[in-house]
C-alpha positions in Angstrom: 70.2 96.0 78.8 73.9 96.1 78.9 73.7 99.5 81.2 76.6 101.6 82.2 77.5 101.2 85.8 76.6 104.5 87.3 75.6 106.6 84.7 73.9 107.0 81.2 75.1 109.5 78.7 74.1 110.0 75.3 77.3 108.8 73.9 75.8 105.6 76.0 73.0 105.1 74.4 74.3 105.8 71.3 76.5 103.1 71.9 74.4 100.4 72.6 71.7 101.1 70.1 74.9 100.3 67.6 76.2 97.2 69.7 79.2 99.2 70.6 79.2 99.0 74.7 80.1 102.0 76.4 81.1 101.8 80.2 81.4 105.0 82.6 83.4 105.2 85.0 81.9 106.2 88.3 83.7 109.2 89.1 83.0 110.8 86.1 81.7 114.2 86.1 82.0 115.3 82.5 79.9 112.9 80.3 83.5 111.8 79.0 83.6 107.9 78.2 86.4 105.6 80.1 89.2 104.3 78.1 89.0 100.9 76.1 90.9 98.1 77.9 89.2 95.1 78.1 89.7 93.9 81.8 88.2 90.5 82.9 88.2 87.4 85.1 87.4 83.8 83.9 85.5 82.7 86.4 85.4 78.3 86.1 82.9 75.7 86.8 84.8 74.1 88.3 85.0 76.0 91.7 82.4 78.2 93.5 81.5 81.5 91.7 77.7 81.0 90.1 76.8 77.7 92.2 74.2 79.8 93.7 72.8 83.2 93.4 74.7 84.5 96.4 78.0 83.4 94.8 76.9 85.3 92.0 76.8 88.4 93.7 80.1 87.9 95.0 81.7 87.5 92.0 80.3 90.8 90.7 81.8 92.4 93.3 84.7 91.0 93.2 84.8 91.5 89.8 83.7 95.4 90.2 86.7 95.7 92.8 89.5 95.1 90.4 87.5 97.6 88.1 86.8 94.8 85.7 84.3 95.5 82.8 83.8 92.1 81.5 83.3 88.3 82.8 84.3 85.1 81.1 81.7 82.7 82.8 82.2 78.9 82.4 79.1 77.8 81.0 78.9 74.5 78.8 82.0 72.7 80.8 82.1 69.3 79.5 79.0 69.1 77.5 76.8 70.0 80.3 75.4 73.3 81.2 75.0 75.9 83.9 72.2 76.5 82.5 68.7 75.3 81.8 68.0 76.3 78.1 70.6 75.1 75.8 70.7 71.9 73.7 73.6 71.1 75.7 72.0 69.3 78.9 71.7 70.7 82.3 74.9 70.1 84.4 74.8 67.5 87.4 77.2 70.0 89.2 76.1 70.7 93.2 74.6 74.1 92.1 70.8 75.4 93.9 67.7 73.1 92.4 66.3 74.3 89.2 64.5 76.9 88.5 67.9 78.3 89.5 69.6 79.0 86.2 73.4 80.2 86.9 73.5 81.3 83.3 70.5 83.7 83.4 71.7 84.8 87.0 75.1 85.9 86.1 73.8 88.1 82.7 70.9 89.5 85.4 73.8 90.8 88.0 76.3 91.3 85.8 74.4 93.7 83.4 72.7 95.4 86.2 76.0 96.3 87.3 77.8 97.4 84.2 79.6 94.0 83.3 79.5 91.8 79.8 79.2 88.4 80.5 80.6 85.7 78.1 79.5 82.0 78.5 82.7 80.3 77.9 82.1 77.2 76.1 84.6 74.1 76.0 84.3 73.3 72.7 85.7 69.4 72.3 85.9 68.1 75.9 83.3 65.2 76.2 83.8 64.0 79.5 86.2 63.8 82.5 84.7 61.1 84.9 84.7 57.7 85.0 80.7 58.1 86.3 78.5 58.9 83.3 76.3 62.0 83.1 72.6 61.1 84.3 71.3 62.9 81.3 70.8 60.4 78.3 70.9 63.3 76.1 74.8 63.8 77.0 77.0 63.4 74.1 79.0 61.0 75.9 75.8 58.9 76.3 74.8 59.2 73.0 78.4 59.3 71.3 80.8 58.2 73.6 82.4 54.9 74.5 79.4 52.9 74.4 78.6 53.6 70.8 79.7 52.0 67.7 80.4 53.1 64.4 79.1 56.7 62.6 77.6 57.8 66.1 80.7 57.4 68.0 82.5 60.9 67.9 85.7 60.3 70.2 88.4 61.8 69.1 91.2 59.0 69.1 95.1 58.7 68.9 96.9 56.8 66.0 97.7 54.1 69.1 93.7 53.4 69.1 93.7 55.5 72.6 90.6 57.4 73.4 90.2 58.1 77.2 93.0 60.2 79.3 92.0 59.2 82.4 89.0 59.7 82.9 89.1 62.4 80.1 87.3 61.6 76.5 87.2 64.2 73.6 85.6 65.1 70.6 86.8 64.9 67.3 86.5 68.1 65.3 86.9 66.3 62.0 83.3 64.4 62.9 80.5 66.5 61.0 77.6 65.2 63.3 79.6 66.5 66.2 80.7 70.2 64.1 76.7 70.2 63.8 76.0 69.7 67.3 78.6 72.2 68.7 77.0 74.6 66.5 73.9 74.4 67.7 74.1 74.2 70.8 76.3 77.5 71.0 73.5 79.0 68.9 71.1 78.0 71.6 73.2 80.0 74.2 73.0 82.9 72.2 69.5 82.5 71.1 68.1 81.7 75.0 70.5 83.8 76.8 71.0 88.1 76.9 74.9 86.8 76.8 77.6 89.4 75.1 79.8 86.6 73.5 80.6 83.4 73.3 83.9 82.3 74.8 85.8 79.0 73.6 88.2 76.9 75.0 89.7 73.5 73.8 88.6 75.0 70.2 91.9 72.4 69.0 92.9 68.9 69.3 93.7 67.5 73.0 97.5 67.7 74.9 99.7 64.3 75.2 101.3 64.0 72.0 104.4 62.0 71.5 106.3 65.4 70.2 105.8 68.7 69.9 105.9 69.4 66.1 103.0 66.9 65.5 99.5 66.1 66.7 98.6 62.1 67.3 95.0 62.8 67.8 92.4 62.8 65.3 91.9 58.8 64.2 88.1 59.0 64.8 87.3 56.2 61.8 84.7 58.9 60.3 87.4 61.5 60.4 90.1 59.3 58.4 87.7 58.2 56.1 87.0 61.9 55.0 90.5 62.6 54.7 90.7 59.0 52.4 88.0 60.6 50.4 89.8 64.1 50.5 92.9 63.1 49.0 92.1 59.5 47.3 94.6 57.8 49.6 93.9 54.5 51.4 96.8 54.3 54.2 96.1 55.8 57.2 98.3 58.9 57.6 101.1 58.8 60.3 101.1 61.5 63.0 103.9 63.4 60.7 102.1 63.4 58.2 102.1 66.9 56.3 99.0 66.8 54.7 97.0 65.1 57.5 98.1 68.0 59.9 97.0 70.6 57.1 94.0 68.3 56.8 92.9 68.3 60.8 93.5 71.8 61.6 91.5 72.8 58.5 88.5 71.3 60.0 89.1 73.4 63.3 88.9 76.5 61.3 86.2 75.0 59.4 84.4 74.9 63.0 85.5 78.0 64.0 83.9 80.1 61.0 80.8 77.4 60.8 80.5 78.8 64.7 81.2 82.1 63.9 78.6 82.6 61.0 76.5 80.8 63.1 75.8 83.4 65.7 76.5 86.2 63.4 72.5 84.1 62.3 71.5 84.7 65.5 73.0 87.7 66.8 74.9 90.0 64.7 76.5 92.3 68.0 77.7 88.7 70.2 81.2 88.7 70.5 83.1 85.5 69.8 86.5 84.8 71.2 88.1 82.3 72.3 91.2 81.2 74.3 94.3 80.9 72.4 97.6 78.4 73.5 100.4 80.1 73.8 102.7 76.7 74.9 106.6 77.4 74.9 108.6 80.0 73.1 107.1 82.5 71.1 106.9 83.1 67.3 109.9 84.5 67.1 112.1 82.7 69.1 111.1 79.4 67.2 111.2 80.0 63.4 107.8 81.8 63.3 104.2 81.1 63.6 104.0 77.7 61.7 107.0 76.3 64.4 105.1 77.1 67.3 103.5 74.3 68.8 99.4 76.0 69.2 100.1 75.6 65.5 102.1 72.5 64.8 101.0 70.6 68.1 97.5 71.2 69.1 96.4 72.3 65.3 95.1 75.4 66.4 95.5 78.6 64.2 94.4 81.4 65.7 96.9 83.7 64.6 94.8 83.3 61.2 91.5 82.8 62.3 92.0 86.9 63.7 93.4 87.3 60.0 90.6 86.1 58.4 88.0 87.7 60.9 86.2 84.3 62.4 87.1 85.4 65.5 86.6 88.7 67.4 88.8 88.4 70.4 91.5 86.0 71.1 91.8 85.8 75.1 95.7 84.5 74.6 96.5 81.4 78.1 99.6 83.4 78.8 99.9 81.2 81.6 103.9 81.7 82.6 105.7 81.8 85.6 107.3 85.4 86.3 109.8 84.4 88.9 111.3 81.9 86.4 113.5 83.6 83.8 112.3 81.3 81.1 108.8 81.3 81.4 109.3 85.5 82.0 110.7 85.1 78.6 108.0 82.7 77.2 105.5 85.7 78.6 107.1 88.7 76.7 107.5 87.0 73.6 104.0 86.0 73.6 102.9 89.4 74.7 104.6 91.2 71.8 103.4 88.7 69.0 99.9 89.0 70.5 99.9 93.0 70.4 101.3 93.0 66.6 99.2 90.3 65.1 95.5 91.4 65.7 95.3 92.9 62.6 91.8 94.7 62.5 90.3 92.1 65.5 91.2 92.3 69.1 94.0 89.7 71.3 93.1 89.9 75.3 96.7 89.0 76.7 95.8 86.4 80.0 98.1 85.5 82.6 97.7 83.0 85.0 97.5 84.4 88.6 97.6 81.3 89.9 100.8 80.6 89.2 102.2 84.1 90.7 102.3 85.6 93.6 100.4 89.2 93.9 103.5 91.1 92.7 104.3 89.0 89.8 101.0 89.2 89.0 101.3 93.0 88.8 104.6 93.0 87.0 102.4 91.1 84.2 99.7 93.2 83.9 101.8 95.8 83.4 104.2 94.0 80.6 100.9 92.8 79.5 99.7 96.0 78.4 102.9 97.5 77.7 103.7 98.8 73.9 105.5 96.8 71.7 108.3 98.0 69.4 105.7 98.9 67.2 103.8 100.7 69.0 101.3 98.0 69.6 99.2 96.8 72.7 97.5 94.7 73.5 93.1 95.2 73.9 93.3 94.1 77.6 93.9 92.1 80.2 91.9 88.5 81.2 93.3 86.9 85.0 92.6 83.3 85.1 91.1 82.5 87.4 88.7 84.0 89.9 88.5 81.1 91.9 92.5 81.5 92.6 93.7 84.7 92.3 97.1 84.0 93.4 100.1 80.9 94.4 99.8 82.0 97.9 96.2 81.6 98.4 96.9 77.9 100.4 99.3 79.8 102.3 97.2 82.8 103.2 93.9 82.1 102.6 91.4 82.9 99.6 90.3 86.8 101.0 93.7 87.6 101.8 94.9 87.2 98.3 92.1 88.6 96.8 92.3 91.5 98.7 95.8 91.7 97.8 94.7 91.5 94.0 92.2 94.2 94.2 95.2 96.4 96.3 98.1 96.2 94.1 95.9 96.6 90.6 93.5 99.5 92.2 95.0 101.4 94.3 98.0 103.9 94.7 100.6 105.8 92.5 100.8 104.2 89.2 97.7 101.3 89.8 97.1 99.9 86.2 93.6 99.8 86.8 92.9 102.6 89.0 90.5 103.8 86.8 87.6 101.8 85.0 87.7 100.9 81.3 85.5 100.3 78.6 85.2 97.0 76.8 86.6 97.6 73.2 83.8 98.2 70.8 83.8 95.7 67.5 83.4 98.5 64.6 83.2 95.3 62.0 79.3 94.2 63.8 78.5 97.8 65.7 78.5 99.5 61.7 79.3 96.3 59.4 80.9 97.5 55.8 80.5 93.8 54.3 78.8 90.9 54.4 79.0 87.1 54.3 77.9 84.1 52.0 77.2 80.9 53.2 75.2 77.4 51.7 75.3 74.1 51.8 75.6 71.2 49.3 73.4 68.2 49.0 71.7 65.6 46.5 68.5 65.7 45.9 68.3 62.9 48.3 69.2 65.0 51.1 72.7 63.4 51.4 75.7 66.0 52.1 78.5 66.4 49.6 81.6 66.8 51.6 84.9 68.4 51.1 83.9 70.1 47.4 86.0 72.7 46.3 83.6 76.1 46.0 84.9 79.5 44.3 83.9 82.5 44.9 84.3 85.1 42.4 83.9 89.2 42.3 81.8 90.1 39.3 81.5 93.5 40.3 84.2 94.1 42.7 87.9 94.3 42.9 88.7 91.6 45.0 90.8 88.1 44.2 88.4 84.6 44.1 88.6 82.1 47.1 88.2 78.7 47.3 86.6 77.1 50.6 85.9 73.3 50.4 82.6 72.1 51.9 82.2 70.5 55.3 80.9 67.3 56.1 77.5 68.0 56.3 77.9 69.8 53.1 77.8 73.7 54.3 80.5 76.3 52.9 80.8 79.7 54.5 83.0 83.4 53.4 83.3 85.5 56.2 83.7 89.3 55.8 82.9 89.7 51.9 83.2 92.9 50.3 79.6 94.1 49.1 78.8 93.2 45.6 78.0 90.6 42.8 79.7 87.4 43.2 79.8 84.1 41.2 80.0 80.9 42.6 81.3 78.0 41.0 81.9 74.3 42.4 84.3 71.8 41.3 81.5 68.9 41.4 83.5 65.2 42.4 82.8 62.6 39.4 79.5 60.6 38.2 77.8 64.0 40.1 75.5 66.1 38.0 73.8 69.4 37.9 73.9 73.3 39.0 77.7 74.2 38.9 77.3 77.9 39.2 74.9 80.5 41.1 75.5 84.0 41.6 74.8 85.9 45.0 74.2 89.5 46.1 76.5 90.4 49.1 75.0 93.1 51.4 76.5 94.7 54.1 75.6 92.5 57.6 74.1 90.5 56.0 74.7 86.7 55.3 73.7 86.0 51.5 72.6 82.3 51.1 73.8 80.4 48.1 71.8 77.5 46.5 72.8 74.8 44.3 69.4 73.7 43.4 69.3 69.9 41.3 72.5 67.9 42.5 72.2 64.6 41.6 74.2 60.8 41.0 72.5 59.4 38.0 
């Protein structure tokens, strides 16, 4: 699986038996492997590009053209799926009859051509039409506007809104729907030869009254937890410090309860994710807790690379070049991006469809540019396939393409003249530490949410850390030095029993911690 395009070296082989993918480029005659530079489309769901099997083929090639080593396929787009086994249900998208499974197609072609494929996965966008999904199974048939209570998971503003439109979201402070987002991404991974998982909309939705605040997240469930959290009985304003800390807390929760969860599965899958990169950079607007991914949209993914929940962050670049602004908006991103992946990876995307062919270039160029430091960026991601440039309703979809595949492949200076090699994850190809991971419950069954649990090195050097438990009760520390560790929870009053348990960390491994005997007497 997962061959090189044209040929197989040792180094090759090597590489794959370690999860570490090696591409070749076709030209080679030494046994020498292409640079690393991750190079990809997202290809959406939205327009033709895995509808059918022939489409399919077409977008390998067109993805082959541009020397691309990687795809970012649209896969679960609003809770449905192009694909046929997933817990998510299939999609009631115009695509060929089943058997026809878009998902398997795309890894078949893509692999046999030399190209990863990652299912890109929106993470909390229920729904988008005022025509329900035929599957009863759909989330927003089970969860959605016609259900009451515990099982209804919209995510709501402090006005009481829920629908946009047509547009309904999920609330990532609901445990039933963390649960089911994990899952189902775990089936993907479990059912499907994919090399990553891709998310988008991993944060809270667009349309809030300001930019230095979020007014999503009032799904009753979700306030009641943060009631419970903090012993407070008013429901927090919009503004409101804490409730910010509070919400975007339980979209890293989700991101590392995703991100152990496939590590379960597969170890070598690649998780990434596509980051906001609205307005002015960092450092243009008091730093990285002024920008609005972090203050707006509650998304930290700046930290999430810190911490190592997330492999790749595929950065929306999405700027205008021809407007001086934006061009700004685009450099200051670039640079942050380049400087800030710490030992993970940032993909810098711009959005062709915005720009004409030669803008386009001019991007990928600053895109991979070094920074000040000395820093660049892994690669490059071009959203979107489906428009590769402004002028496409001026001169046609081929035109443009072929444009594309011109200005980035061919002549003098051609950034991607040459192919590439998807950057190799050293942290899952030859792991040096493990994870710990559990969950808390009565002896009842019933979860104990939001409990402060320790983790301390006995026979390491490292500092403790403190993770609280989700709503369905499950704690997770990512990237844990091998050793001896205690771990100690701070058990909520009139609860009883195990308060301490020690775990062996080993390296690639997750070590599961049990808190045997909790009980309310």
């Amino acid at each position: 699986m997962r061959l090189p395009r044209v040929l197989t070296t040792l180094a090759a082989v090597l590489g794959l038996l370690f999860g570490a993918v090696t591409a070749l480029p076709a030209h080679a005659d030494d046994g020498a492997a292409a640079p690393a530079q991750w190079r990809s489309y997202w290809a959406d769901a939205f327009n033709p590009g895995i509808y059918t099997p022939a489409q399919v083929t077409s977008l390998v090639k067109d993805a082959l053209d541009v020397n691309a080593n990687a795809l970012i396929v649209q896969t679960a787009r609003r809770y449905d799926c192009f694909c046929n086994n997933a817990l998510y249900p299939r999609t009631d998208a115009a695509i060929s009859p089943a058997p026809y499974d878009p998902l398997e197609e795309i890894v078949r072609q893509g692999h046999a051509a030399g190209l990863q494929v990652h299912a890109w996965v929106n993470v909390n966008t229920m729904w988008n039409s005022t025509t329900p999904p035929r599957s009863p199974d759909h989330v927003f048939n089970q969860h959605g506007p016609g259900v009451t209570g515990a099982d209804r998971w919209l995510n709501k503003k402090a006005n009481g809104q829920e629908l946009v439109g047509a547009n309904a979201y999920v609330d990532p402070g609901h445990p039933a729907a963390v649960d089911y987002i994990v899952r189902s991404i775990q089936s993907i991974v479990r059912n499907y030869d994919v090399d990553g998982i891709n998310l988008d909309y991993v944060r809270y939705p667009d349309g809030s009254s300001t930019t230095t605040h979020s007014d999503w997240g009032y799904n009753d469930v979700s306030v009641a937890r943060f009631q419970q959290a903090t012993g407070r009985t008013d429901i927090p304003l919009p503004s409101d410090a804490s409730w910010s800390d509070w919400r975007r807390s339980q979209v890293t929760n989700l991101v590392r309860k995703i991100y152990l969860g496939i590590w379960e599965v597969d170890p070598r899958a690649r998780l990434s994710m596509d980051a906001i990169t609205y307005g002015h950079g960092p450092q243009a607007v008091g730093g990285w807790q002024a920008t609005r991914t972090y203050a707006e949209v509650l998304q930290d993914w700046a930290g999430w690379l810190n911490e190592g929940i997330m492999d790749t962050a595929v950065t929306m670049n999405y700027k205008r070049n021809w407007n001086p602004d934006q061009a700004l908006m685009f450099s200051e991103w670039s640079e942050f991006l380049a400087d800030h992946q710490g030992e993970r990876q940032a993909v810098n995307g711009p959005a062709l469809y915005l720009n004409g062919v030669a803008d386009s270039l001019s991007q990928v160029r600053e895109a991979l540019r070094p920074t000040a430091a000395g820093n660049t960026a892994a690669g490059w991601s071009g959203y979107a396939y489906a428009s590769p440039s402004v002028d496409v309703a001026a001169n046609g979809l081929a035109v443009e393409r072929a444009k594309l595949v011109q200005a980035l492949t061919q002549g003098k200076g051609a950034p991607f003249k040459d192919e590439a090699a998807v950057p190799g994850m050293p942290w899952k190809a030859a792991p040096q530490d493990g994870h710990v991971a559990g969950r808390l419950a009565l002896g009842g069954g019933g979860p104990l949410d939001q409990v402060p649990v320790t983790l301390d090195p006995l026979t390491t050097g490292g500092e403790k850390t403190t993770r609280l438990s989700d709503g369905s009760g499950w704690f997770g520390f990512a990237h844990v030095e091998p050793g001896v560790y205690l771990l100690t929870l701070d058990l909520p009053e009139g609860v009883i029993g195990s308060r301490a348990t020690v775990v062996r960390v080993s390296k690639g491994d997750i070590a599961k911690a049990a808190f045997p005997f909790l009980e309310v007497p």
